[in-house]
Every structure is written in C-alpha cells, then in structure tokens.
mmCIF file of the C-alpha atoms, coordinates in Angstrom:
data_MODEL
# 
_entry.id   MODEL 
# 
loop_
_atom_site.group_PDB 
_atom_site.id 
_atom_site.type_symbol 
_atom_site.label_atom_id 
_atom_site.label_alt_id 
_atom_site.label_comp_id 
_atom_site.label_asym_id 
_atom_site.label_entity_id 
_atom_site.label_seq_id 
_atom_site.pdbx_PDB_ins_code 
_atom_site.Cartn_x 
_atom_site.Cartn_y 
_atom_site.Cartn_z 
_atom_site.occupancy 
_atom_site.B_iso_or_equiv 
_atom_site.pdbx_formal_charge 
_atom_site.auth_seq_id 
_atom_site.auth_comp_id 
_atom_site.auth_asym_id 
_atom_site.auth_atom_id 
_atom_site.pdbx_PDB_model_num 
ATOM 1   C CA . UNK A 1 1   ? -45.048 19.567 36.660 1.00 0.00 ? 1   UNK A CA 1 
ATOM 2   C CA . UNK A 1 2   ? -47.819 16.924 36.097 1.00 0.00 ? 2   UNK A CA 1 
ATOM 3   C CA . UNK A 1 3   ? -49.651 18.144 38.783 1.00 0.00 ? 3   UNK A CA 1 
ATOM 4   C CA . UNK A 1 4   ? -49.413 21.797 38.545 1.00 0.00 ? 4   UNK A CA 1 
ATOM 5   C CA . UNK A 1 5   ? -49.724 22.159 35.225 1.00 0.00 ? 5   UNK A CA 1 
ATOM 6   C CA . UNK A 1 6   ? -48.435 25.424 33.490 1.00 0.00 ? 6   UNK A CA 1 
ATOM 7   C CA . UNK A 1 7   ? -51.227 27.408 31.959 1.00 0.00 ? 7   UNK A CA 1 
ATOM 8   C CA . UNK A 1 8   ? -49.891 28.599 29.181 1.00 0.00 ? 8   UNK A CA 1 
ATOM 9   C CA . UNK A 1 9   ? -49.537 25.023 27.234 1.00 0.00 ? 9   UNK A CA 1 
ATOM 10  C CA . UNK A 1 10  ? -46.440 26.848 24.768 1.00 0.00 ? 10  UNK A CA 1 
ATOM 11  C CA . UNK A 1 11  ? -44.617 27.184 28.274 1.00 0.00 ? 11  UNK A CA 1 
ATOM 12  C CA . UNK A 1 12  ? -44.134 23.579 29.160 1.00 0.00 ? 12  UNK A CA 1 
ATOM 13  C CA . UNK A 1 13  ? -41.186 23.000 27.182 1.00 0.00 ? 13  UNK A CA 1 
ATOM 14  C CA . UNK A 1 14  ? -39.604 26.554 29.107 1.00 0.00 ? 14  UNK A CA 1 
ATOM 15  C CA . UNK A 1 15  ? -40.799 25.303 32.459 1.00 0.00 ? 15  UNK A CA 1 
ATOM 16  C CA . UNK A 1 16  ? -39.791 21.882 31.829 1.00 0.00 ? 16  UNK A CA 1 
ATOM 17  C CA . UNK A 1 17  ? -36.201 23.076 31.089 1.00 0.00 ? 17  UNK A CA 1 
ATOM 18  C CA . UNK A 1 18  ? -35.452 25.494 34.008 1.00 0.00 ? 18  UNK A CA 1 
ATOM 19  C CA . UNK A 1 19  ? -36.582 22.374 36.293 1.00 0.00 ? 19  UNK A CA 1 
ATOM 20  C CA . UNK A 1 20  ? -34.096 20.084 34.660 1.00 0.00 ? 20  UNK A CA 1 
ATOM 21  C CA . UNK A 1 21  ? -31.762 23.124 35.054 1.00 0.00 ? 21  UNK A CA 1 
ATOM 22  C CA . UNK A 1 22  ? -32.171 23.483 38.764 1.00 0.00 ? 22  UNK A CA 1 
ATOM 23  C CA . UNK A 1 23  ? -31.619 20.053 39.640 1.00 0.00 ? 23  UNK A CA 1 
ATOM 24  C CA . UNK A 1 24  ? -28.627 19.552 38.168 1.00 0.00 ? 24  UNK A CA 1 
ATOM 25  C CA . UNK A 1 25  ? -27.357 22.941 39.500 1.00 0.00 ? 25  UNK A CA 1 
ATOM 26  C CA . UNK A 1 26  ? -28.402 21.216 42.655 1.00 0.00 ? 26  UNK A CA 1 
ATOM 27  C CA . UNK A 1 27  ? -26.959 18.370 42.322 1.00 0.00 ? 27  UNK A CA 1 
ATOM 28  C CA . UNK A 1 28  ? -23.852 19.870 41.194 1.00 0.00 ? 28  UNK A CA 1 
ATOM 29  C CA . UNK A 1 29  ? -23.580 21.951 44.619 1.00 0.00 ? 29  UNK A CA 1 
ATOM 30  C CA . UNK A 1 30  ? -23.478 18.880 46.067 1.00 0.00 ? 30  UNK A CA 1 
ATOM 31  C CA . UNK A 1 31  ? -20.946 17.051 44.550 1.00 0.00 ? 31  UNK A CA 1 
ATOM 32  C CA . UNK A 1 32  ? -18.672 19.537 45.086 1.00 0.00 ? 32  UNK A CA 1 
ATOM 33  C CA . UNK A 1 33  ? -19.032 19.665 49.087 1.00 0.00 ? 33  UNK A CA 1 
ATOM 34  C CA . UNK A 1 34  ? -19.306 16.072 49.607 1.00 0.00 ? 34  UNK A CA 1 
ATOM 35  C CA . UNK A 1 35  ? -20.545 16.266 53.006 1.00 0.00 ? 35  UNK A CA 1 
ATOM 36  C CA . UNK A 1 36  ? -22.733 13.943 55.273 1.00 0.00 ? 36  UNK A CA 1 
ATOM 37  C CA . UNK A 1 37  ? -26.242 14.672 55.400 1.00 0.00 ? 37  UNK A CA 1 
ATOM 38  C CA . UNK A 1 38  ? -27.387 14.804 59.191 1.00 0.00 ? 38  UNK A CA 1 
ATOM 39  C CA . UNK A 1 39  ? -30.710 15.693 58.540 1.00 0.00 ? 39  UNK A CA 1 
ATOM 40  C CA . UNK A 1 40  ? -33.356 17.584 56.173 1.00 0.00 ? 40  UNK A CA 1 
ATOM 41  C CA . UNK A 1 41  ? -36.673 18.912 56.294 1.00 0.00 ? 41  UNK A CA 1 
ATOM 42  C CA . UNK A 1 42  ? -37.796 18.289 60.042 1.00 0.00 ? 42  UNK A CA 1 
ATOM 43  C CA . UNK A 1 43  ? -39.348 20.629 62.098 1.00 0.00 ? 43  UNK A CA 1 
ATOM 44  C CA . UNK A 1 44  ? -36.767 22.086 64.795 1.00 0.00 ? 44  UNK A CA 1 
ATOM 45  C CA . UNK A 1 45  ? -37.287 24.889 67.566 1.00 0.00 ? 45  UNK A CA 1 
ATOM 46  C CA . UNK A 1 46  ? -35.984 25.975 70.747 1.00 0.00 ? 46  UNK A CA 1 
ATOM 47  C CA . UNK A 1 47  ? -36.160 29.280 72.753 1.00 0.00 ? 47  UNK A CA 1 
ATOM 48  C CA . UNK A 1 48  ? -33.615 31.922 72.306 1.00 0.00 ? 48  UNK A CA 1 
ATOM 49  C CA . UNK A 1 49  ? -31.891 32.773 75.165 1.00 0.00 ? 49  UNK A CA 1 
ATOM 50  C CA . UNK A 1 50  ? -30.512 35.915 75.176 1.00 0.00 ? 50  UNK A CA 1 
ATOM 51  C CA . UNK A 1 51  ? -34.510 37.255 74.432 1.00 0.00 ? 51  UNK A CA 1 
ATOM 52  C CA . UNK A 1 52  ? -36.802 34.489 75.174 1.00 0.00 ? 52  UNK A CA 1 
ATOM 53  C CA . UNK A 1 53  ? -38.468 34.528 71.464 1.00 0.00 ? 53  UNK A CA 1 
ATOM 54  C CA . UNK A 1 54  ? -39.267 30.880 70.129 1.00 0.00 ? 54  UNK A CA 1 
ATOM 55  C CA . UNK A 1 55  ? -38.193 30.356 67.161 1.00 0.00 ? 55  UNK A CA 1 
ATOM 56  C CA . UNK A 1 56  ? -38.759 27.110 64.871 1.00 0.00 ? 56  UNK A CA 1 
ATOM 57  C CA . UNK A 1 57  ? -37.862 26.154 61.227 1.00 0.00 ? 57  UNK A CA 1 
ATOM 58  C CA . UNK A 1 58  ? -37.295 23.339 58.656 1.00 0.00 ? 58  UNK A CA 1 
ATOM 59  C CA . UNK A 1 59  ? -34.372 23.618 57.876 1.00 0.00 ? 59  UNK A CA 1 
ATOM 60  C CA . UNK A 1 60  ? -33.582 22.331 53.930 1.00 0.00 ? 60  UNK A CA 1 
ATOM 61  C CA . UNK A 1 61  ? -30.576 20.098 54.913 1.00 0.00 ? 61  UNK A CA 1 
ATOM 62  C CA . UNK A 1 62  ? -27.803 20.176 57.671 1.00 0.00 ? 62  UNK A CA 1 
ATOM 63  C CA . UNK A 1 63  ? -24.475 18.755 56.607 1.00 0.00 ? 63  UNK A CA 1 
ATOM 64  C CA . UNK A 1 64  ? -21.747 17.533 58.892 1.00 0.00 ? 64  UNK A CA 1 
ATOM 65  C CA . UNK A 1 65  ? -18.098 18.836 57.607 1.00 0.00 ? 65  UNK A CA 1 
ATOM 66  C CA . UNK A 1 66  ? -15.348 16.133 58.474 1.00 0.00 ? 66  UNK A CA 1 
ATOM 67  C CA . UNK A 1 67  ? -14.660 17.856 61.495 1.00 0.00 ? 67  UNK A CA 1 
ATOM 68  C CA . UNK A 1 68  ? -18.070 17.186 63.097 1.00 0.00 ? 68  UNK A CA 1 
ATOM 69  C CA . UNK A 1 69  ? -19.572 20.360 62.766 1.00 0.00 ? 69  UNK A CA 1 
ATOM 70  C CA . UNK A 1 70  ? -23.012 21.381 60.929 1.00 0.00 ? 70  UNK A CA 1 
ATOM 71  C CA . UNK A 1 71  ? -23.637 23.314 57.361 1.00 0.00 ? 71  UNK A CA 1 
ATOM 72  C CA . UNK A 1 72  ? -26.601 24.780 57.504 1.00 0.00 ? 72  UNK A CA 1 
ATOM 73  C CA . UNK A 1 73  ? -28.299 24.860 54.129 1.00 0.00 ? 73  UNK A CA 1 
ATOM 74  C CA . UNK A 1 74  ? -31.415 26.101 52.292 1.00 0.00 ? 74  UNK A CA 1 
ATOM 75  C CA . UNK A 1 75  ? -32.362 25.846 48.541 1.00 0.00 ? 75  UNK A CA 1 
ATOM 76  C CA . UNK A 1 76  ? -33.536 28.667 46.842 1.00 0.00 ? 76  UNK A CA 1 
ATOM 77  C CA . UNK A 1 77  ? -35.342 29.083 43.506 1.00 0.00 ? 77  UNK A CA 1 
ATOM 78  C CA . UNK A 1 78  ? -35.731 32.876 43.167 1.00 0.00 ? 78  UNK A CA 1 
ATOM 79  C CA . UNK A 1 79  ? -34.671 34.446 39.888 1.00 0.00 ? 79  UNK A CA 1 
ATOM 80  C CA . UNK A 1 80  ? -32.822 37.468 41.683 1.00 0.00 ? 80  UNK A CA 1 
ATOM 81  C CA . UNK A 1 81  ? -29.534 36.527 42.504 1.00 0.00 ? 81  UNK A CA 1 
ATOM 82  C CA . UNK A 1 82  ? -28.219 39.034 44.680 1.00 0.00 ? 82  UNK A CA 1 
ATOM 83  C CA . UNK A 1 83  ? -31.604 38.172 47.032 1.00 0.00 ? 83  UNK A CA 1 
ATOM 84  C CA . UNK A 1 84  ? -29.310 37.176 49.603 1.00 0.00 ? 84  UNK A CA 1 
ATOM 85  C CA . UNK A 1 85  ? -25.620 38.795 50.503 1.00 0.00 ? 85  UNK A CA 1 
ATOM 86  C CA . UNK A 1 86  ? -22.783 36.889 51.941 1.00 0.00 ? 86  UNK A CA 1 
ATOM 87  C CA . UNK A 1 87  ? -22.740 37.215 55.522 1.00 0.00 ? 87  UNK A CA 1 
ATOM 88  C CA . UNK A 1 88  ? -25.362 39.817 55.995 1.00 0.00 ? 88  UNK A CA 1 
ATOM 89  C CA . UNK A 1 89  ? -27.862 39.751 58.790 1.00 0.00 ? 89  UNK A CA 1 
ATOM 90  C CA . UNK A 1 90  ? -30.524 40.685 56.802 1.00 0.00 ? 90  UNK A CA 1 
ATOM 91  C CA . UNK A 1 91  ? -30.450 38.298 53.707 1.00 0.00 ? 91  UNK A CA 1 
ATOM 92  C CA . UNK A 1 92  ? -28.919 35.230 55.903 1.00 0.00 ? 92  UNK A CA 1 
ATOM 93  C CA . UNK A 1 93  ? -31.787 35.669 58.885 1.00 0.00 ? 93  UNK A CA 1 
ATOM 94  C CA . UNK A 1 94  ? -33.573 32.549 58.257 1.00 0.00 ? 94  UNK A CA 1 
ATOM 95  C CA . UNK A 1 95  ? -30.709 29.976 57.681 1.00 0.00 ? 95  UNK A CA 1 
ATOM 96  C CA . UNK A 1 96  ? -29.429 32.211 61.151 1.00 0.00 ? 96  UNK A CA 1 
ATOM 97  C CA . UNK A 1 97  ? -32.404 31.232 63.164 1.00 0.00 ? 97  UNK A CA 1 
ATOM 98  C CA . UNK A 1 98  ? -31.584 27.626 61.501 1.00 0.00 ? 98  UNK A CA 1 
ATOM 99  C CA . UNK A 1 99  ? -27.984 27.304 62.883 1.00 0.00 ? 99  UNK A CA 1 
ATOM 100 C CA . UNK A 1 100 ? -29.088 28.794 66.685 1.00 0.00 ? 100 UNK A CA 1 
ATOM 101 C CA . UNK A 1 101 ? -31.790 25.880 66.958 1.00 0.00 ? 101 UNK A CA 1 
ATOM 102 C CA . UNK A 1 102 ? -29.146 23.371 65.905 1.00 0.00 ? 102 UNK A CA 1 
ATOM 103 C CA . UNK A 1 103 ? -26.375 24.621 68.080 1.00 0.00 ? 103 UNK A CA 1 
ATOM 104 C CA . UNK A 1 104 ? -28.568 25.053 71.376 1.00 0.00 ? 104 UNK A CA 1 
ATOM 105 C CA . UNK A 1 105 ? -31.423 22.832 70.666 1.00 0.00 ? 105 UNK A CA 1 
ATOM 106 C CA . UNK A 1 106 ? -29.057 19.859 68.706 1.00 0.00 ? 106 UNK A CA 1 
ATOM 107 C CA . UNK A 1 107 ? -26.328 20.641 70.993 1.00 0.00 ? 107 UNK A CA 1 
ATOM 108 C CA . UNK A 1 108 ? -24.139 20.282 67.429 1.00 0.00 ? 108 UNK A CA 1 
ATOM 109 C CA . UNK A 1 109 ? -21.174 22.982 66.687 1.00 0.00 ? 109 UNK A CA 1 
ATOM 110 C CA . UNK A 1 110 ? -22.086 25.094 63.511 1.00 0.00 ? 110 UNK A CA 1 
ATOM 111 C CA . UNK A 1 111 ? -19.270 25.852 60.520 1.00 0.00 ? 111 UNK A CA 1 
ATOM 112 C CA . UNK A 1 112 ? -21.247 28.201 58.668 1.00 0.00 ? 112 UNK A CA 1 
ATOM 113 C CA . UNK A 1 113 ? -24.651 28.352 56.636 1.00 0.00 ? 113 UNK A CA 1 
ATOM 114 C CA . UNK A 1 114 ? -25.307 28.442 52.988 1.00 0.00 ? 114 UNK A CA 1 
ATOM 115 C CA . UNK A 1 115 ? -27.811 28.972 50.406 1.00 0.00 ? 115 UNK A CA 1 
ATOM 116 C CA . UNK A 1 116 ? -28.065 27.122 47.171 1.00 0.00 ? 116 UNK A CA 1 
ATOM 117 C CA . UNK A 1 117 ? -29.474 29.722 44.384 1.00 0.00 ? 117 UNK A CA 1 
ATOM 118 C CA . UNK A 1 118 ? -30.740 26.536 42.202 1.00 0.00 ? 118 UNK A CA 1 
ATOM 119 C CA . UNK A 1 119 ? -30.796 28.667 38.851 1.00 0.00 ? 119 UNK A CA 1 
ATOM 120 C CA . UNK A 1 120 ? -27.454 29.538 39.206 1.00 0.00 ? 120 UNK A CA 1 
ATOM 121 C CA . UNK A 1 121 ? -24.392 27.237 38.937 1.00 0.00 ? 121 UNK A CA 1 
ATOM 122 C CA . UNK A 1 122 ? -22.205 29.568 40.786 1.00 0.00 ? 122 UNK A CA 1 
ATOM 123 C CA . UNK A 1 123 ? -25.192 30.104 43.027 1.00 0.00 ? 123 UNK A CA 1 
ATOM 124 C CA . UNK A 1 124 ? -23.940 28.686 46.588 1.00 0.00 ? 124 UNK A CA 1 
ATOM 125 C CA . UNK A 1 125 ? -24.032 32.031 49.093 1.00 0.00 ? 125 UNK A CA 1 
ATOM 126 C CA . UNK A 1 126 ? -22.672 31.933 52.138 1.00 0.00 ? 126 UNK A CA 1 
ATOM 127 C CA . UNK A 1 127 ? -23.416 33.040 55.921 1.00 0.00 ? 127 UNK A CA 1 
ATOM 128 C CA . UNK A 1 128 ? -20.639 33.345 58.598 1.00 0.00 ? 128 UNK A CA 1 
ATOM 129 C CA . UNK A 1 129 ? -22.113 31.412 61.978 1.00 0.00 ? 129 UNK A CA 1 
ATOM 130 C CA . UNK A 1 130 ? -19.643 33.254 64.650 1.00 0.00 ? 130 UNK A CA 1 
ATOM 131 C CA . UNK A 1 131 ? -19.927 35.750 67.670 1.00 0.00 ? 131 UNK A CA 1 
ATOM 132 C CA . UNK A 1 132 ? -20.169 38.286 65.949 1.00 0.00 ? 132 UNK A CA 1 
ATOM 133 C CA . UNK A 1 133 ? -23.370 37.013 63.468 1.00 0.00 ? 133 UNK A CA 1 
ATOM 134 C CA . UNK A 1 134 ? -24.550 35.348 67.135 1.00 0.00 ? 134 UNK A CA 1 
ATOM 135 C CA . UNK A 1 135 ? -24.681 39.333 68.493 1.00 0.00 ? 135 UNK A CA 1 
ATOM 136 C CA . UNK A 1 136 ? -26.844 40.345 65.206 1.00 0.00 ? 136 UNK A CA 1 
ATOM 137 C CA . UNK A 1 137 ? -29.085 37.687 65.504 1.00 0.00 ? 137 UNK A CA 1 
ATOM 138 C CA . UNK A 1 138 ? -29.961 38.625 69.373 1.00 0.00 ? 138 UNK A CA 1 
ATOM 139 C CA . UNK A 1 139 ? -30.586 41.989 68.065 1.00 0.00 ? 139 UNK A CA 1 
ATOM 140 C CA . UNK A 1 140 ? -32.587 41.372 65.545 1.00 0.00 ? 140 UNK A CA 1 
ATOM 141 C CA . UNK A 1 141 ? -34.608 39.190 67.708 1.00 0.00 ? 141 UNK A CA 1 
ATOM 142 C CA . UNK A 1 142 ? -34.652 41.645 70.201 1.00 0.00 ? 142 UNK A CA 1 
ATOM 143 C CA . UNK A 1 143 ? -36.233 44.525 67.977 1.00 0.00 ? 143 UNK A CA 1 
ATOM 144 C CA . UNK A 1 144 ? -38.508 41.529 66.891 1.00 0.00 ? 144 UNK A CA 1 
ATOM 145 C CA . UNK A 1 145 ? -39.834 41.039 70.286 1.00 0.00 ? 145 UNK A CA 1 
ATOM 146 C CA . UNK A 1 146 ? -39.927 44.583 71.495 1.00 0.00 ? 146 UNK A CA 1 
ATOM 147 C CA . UNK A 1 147 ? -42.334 45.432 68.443 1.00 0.00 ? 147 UNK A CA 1 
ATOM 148 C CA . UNK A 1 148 ? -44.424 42.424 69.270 1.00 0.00 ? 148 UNK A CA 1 
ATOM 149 C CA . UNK A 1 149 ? -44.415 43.114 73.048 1.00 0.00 ? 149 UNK A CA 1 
ATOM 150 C CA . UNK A 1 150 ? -45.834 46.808 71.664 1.00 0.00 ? 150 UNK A CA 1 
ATOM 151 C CA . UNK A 1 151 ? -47.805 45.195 69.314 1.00 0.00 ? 151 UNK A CA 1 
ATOM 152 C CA . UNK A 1 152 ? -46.083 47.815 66.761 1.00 0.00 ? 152 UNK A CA 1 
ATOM 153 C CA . UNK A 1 153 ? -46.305 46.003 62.926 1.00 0.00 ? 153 UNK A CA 1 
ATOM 154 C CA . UNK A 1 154 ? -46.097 49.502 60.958 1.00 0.00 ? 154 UNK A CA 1 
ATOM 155 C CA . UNK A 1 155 ? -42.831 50.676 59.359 1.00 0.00 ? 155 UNK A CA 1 
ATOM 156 C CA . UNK A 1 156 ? -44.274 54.365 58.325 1.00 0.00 ? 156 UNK A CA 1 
ATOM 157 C CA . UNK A 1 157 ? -44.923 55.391 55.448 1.00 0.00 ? 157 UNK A CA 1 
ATOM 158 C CA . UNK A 1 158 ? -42.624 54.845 52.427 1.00 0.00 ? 158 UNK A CA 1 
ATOM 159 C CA . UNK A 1 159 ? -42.063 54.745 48.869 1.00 0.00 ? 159 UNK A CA 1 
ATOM 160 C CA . UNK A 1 160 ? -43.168 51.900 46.616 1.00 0.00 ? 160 UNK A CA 1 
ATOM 161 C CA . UNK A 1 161 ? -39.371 51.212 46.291 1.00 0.00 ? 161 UNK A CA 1 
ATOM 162 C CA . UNK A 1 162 ? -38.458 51.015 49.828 1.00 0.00 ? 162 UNK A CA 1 
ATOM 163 C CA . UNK A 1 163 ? -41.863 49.063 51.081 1.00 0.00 ? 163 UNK A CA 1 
ATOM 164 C CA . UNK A 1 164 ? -40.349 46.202 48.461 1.00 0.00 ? 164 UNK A CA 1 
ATOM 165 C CA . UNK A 1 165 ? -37.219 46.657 49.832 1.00 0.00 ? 165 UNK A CA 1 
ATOM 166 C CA . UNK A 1 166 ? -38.339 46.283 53.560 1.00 0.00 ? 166 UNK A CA 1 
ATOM 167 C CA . UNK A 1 167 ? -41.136 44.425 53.564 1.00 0.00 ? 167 UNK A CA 1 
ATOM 168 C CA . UNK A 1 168 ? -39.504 41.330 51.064 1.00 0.00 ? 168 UNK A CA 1 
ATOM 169 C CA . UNK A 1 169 ? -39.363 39.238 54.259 1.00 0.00 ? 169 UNK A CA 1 
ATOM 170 C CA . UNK A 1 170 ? -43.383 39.619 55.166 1.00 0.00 ? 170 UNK A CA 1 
ATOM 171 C CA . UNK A 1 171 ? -46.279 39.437 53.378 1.00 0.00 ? 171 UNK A CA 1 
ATOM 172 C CA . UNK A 1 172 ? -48.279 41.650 55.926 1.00 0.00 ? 172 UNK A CA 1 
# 
C-alpha cells in the first residue's frame, strides 16, 4: 500500500482494512488444511498430450495431503464470489491446466484443486482433479487449438451481457 498509493487519500483507512482482512482470511484457510507446501509461484509447463497445446502457469501454491498427493491452489481477490463454481470446467480452467502440468510434468498424483476467495472466510472453492475433469480439460483444449489452428478469435455477435459473460477469461 506504500507503494501504490490509493488516490483517493479518505480511502486509505478502507483499503488498509480489506488488506488486513484478506490476509487473515488467508491465513485462516491455511490453518485449517495444515498441509505441506511443495512449492509456490514457479513457472511450470509441459505439453498436453491428448492435443499437443503447451500450456504453462505459476501456480499460487501446491500442497502435499498426508497421503503424498498434490492440492493445487490459487488465491483470489475478486469481490464476486460466485466467480468460480465448484467443479466446473469453466470457472476451475486455470487451476486445471495447473494440476495436468504437475501430474505429467512433476510426475506427482493430484487430490483436487482449490481456490482461496481471500475476502471471504468461507471462501475456499473447490475443483474435482479426476477422469472425468481430465476428459473436459482435453476438450477444452481441443476447441482451443482448433480455433487457433483456424486462426478463428471471434465469438459472434452478442449482447453486452453475454460478451461479459464469455469473454471474463480474455481481455481481447
């Protein structure tokens, strides 16, 4: 907050609380899982089998259960709770593409993959890693790769409401 200032000086105080806020949400999340930390932040990738597609990431943190396996995990600070949806391909892609490069690329067994929604305290969602979340990820690489083989980027036209809706993953 020191560096990036707030503009508005009569929001510091505001700003200053929803930090403190987060991190203890945060830091409440992970008392309550208690895992090992394997590793954070570092840049992973590895090609996708099934479709070729490379596909890289930092992932936030990766946790190993008791039984050896990997948590995926990525913090979130977005205000909209219901941004991501348990186990749905859509919301969960990224921490997805997260648990593929650790299981193929790390070689490590995946439990499952969570977000942490840091303004909530209840705010841990989570994302099923099995076959059947392995098959939705192919396809959704899949239609990634045949658009980019066609060099197709255009969803049609739409309404202001479902361009938000569609396009919240992409800023082009």
């Amino acid at each position: 907050m020191k560096i990036t200032v707030p503009l508005i000086p009569e929001k510091i105080a505001d700003v200053k609380e929803q930090f403190l806020d987060m991190v203890a949400n945060g830091w409440q999340m992970d008392e309550e899982n208690k895992r090992d930390l394997d590793f954070k932040e570092e840049d992973k990738d590895c090609t996708h089998k099934e479709t070729g597609v490379v596909i890289h990431g930092y992932p936030d943190r990766v946790e190993t259960t008791k039984d050896g396996k990997a948590v995926i995990i990525d913090f979130k600070t977005e205000r909209n709770k219901k941004a991501h949806k348990k186990d749905d391909i859509d919301s969960c892609l990224q921490v997805l593409i997260y648990a593929y490069i650790v299981e193929n690329a790390l070689n490590k067994e995946v439990s499952h993959c969570e977000y942490r929604m840091l303004r909530f305290k209840d705010g841990v969602v989570t994302c099923k890693y099995d076959e059947e979340m392995k098959k939705a990820l192919t396809c959704k690489l899949q239609e990634f790769k045949t658009a980019l083989d066609a060099g197709d980027f255009s969803i049609g036209p739409m309404s202001k409401e479902e361009e938000k809706e569609k396009c919240k993953y992409c800023k082009y």
